[in-house]
N, CA, C and O of each residue as an XYZ file, in Angstrom:
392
protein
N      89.963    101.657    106.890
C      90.850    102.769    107.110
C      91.104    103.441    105.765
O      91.797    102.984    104.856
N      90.434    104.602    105.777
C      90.835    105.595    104.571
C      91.706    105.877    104.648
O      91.855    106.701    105.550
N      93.271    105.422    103.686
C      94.340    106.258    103.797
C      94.720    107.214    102.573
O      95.279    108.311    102.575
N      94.386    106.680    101.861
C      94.886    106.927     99.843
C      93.605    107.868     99.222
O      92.442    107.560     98.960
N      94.238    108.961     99.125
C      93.539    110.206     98.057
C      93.595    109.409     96.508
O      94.145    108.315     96.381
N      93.122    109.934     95.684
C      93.174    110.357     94.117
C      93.498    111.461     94.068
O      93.138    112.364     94.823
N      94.339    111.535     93.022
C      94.799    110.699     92.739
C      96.551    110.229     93.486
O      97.415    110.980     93.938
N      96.545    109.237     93.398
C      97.677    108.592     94.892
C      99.016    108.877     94.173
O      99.293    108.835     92.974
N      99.607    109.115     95.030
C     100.738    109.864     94.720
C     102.155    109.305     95.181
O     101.869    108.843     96.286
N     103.521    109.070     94.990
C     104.397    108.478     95.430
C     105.786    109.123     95.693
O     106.277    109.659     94.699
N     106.506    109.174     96.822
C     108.132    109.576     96.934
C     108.888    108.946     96.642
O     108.737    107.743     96.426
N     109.618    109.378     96.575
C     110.718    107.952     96.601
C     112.409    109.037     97.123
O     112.830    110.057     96.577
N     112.910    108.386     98.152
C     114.194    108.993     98.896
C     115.193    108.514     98.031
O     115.416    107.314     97.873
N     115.784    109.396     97.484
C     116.894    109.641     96.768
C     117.905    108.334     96.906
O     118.085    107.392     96.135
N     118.432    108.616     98.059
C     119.642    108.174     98.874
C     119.233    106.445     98.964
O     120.077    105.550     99.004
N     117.925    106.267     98.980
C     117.122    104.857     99.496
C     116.825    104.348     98.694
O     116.381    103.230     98.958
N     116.838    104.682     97.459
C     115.518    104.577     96.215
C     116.129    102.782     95.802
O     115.303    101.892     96.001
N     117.167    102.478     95.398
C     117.277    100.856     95.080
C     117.539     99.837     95.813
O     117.940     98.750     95.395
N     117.205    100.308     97.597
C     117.351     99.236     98.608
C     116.471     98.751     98.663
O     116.652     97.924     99.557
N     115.063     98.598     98.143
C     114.226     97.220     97.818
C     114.603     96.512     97.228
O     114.536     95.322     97.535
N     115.091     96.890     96.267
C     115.754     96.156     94.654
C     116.576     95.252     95.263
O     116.538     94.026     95.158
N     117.385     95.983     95.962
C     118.828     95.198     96.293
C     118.684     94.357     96.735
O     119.051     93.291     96.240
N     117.880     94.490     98.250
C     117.933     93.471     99.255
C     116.499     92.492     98.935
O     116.470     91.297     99.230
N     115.584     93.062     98.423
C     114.658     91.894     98.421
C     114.268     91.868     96.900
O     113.069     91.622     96.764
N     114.895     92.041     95.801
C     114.215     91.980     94.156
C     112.852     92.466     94.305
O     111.928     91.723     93.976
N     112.571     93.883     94.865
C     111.210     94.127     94.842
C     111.664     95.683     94.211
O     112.344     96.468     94.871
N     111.112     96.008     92.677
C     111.303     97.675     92.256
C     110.621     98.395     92.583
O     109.886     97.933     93.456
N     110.404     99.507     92.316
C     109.799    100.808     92.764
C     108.415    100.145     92.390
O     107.684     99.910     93.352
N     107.948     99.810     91.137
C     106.842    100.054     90.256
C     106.208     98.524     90.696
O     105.104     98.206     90.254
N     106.824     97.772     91.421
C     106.168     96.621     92.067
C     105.472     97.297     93.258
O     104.289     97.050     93.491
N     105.969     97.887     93.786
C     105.914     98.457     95.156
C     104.142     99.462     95.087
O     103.154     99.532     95.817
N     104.515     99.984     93.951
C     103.503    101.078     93.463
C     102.178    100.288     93.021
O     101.099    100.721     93.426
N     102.211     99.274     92.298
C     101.308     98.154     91.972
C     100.585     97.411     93.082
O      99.556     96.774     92.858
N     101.179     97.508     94.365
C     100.192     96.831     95.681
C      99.229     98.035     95.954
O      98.228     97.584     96.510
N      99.114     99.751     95.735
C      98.420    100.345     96.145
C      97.151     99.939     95.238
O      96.013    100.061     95.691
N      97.341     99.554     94.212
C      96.297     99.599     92.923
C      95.469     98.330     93.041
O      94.466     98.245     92.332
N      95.838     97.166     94.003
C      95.628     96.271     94.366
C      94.077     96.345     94.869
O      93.816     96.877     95.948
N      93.074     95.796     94.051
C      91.839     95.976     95.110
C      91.340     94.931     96.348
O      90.473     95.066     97.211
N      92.319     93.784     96.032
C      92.261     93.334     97.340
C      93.209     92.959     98.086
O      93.502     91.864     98.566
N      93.844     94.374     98.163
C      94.925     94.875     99.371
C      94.309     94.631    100.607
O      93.089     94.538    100.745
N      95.202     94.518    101.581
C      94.382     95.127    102.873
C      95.862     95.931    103.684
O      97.007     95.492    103.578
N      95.604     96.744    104.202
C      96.085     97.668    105.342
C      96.277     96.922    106.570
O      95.210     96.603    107.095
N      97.597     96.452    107.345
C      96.943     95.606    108.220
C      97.202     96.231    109.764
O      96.561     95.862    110.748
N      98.218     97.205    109.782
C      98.127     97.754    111.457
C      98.868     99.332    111.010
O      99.567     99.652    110.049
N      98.422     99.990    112.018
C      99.271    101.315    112.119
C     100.068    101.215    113.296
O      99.744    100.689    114.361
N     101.622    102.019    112.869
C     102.619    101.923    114.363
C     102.771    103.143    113.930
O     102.406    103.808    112.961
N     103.717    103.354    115.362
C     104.327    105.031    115.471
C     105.860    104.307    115.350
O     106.256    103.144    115.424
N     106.396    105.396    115.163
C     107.767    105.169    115.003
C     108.326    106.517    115.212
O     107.895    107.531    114.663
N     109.787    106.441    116.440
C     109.881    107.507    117.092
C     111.463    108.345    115.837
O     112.513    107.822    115.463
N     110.936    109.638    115.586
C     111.823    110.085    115.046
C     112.622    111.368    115.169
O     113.176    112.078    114.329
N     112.475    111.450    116.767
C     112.810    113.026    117.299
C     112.337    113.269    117.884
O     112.231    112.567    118.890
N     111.405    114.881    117.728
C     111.095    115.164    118.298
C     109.295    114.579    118.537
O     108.536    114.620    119.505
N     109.159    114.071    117.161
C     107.462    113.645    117.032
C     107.711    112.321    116.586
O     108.712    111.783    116.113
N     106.831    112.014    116.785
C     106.231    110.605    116.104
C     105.793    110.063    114.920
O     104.605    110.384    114.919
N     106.038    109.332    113.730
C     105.717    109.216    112.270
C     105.033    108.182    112.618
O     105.334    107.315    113.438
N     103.361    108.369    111.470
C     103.043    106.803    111.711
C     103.156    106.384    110.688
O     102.918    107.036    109.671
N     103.595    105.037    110.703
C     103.786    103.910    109.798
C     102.814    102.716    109.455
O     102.462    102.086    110.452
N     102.366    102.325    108.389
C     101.922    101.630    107.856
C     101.780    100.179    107.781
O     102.641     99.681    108.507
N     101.188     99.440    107.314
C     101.378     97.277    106.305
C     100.419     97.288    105.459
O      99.266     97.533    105.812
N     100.706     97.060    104.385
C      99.820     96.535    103.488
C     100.584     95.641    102.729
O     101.771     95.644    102.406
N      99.453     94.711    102.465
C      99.766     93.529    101.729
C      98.695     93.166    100.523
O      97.473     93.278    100.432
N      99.624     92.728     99.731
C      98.333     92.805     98.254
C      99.369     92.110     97.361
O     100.325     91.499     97.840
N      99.182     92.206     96.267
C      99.546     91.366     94.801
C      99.556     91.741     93.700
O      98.471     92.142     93.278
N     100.544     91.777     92.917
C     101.125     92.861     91.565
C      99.803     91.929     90.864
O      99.228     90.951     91.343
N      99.592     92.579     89.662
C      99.414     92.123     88.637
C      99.848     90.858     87.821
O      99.382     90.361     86.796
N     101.066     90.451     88.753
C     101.897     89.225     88.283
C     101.801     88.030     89.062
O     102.232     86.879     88.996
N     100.855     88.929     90.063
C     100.601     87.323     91.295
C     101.698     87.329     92.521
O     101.657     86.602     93.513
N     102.721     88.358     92.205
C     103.661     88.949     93.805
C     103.139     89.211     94.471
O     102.267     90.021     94.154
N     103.218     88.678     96.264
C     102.165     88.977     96.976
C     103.446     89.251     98.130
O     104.282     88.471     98.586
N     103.166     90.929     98.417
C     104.352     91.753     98.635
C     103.847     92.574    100.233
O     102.730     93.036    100.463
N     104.839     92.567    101.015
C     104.211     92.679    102.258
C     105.558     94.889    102.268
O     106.782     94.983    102.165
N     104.857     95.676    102.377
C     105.088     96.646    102.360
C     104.480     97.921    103.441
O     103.321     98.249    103.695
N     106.189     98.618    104.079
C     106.082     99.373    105.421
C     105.770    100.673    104.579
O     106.352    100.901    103.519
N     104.817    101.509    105.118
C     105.226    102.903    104.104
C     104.638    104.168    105.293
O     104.147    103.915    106.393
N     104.770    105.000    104.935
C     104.165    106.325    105.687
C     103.613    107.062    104.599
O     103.752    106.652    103.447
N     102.921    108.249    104.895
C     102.157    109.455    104.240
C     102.895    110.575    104.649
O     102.803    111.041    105.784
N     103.792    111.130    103.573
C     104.720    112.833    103.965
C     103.907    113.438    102.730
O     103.912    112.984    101.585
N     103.118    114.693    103.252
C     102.653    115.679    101.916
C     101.508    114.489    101.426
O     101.552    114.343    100.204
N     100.740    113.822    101.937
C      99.711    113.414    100.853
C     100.635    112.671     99.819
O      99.886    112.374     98.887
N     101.451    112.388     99.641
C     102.165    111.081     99.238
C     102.786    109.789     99.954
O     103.603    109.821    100.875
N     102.252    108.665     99.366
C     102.951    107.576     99.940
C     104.474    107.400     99.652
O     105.133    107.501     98.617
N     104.865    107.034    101.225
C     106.595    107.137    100.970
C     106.778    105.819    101.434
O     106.327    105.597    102.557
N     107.486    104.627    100.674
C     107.387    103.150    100.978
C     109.096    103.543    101.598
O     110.004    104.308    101.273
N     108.811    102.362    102.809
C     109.801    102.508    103.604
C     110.876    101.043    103.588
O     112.071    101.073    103.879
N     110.232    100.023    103.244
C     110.648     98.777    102.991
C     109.271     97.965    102.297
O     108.076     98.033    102.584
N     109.833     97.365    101.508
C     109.009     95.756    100.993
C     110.084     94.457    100.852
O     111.273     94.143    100.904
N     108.783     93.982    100.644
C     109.616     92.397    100.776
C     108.464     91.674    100.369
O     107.409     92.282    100.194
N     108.569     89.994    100.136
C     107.675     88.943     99.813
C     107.273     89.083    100.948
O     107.825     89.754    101.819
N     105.798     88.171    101.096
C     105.196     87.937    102.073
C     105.669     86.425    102.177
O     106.065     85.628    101.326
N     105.418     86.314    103.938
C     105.914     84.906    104.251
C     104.863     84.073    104.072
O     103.821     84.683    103.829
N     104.768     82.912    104.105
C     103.044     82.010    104.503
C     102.425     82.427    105.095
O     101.277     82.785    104.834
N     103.077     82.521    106.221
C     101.188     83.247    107.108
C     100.858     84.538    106.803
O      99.691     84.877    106.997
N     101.715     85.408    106.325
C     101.017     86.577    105.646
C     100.150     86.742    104.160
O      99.502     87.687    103.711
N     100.408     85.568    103.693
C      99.646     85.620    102.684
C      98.686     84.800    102.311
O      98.210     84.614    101.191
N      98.274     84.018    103.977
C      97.115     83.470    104.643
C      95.877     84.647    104.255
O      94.915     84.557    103.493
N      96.414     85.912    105.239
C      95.736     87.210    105.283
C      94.607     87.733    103.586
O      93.543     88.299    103.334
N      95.453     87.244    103.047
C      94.960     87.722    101.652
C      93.684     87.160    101.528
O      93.620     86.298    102.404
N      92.100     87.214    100.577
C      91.318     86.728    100.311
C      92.338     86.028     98.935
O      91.838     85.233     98.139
C-alpha cells in the first residue's frame, strides 16, 4: 500500500499536539521516526465516521531508531500525515514486526 509521498510531510493539531506525550511518553518526533522506519509495515485501513463523510484511518507499526516499537493511528489531510494516537506496541503486535 502506497501511502507516503516525498517528501512526507506532517500536522500536528494544535489543541492535541502533547496528548501522546501525556498519556503514553510517546513525542511528536518519535511518532515522526516510525514513518522513516524501513521496516514499518501499514497494517489495516478503517473508516471512521465524521459527519457528513467518512475519514480513512490508518496502523503502522515500526521502531525509532532507539529500538521503540510504536504502534500508531494516523490519517492523510492535504498530503500530510496527521497522527491521531500512538502508543507502545503490545506483544503480539510486535510479533508483526520482521
Amino acid at each position: 500500500m502506497e501511502l507516503f509521498k516525498d517528501p512526507l510531510e506532517f500536522e500536528w493539531d494544535s489543541g492535541n499536539q502533547e496528548k501522546n506525550l501525556v498519556k503514553h511518553r510517546v513525542s511528536n518526533a518519535e511518532c515522526e521516526e516510525i514513518f522513516f522506519d524501513s521496516h514499518k509495515r501499514v497494517l489495516k485501513e478503517m473508516f471512521y465516521p465524521t459527519g457528513p463523510g467518512h475519514e480513512k484511518r490508518y496502523i503502522v507499526i515500526g521502531k525509532t531508531p532507539k529500538g521503540r516499537a510504536l504502534y500508531i493511528v494516523f490519517t492523510i489531510r492535504k498530503n500530510r500525515v496527521r497522527v491521531i494516537s500512538a502508543r507502545d506496541m503490545n506483544r503480539k503486535e510486535r510479533g508483526l514486526l520482521p
